[in-house]
C-alpha distance (Angstrom), angle and dihedral (degrees) to the residues before:
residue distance angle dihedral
X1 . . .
X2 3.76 . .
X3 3.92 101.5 .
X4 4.03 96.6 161.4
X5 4.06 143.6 -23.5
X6 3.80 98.5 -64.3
X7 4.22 87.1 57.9
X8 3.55 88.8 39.2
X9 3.99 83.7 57.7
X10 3.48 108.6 45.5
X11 3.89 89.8 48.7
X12 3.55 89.8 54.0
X13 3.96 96.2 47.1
X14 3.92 85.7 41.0
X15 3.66 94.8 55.3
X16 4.01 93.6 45.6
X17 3.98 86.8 48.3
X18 3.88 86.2 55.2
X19 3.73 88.5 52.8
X20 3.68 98.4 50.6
X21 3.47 89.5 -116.9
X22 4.16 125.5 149.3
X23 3.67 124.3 -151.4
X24 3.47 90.7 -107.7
X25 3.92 100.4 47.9
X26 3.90 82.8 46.0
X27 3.86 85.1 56.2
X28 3.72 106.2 49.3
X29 3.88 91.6 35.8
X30 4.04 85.2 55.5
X31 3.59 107.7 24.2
X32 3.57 102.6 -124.8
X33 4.12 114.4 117.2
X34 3.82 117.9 -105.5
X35 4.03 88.4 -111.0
X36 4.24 85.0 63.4
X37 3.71 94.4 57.1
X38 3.40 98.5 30.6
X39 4.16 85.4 62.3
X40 3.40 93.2 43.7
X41 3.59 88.6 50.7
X42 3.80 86.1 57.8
X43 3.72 109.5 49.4
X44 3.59 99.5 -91.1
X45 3.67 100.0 172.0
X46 3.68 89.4 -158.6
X47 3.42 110.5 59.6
X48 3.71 120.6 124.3
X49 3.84 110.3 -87.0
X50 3.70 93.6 -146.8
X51 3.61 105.7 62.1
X52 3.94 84.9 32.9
X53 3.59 94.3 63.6
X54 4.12 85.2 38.2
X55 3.75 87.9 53.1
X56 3.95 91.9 55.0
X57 3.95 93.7 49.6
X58 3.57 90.5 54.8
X59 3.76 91.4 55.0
X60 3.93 86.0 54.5
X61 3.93 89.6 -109.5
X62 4.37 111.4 131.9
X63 3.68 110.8 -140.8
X64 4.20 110.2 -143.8
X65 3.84 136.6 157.8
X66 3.44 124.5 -145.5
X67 4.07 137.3 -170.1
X68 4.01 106.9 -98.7
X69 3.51 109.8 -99.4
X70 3.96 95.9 28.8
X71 3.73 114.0 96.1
């Protein structure tokens, strides 16, 4: 479950591990600098929420909220 940026991050950099993918592949294939992802990666609670949720599509991973208690 995806409770915040840090969780957020580490599902992103776990997905693009299970790809085989480097930071820097990641980054040319997607056109976002190595810096970008790498903060993502990391929790930064201020990255843009556009080419975060962008970022996670490409990696084949949906992106969906849900009311508490309803899975």
């Amino acid at each position: 479950m995806i409770t915040d940026a840090m969780s957020f991050g580490r599902a992103i950099r776990a997905r693009r591990k299970e790809l085989g993918y480097t930071q820097a592949f990641l980054a040319q294939f997607s056109g976002f600098s190595v810096s970008f992802i790498s903060d993502l990666e990391n929790g930064k609670s201020t990255a843009e929420l556009g080419k975060s949720i962008y970022l996670a599509n490409l990696l084949g991973l949906d992106c969906s909220l849900t009311p508490r208690g309803k899975a």
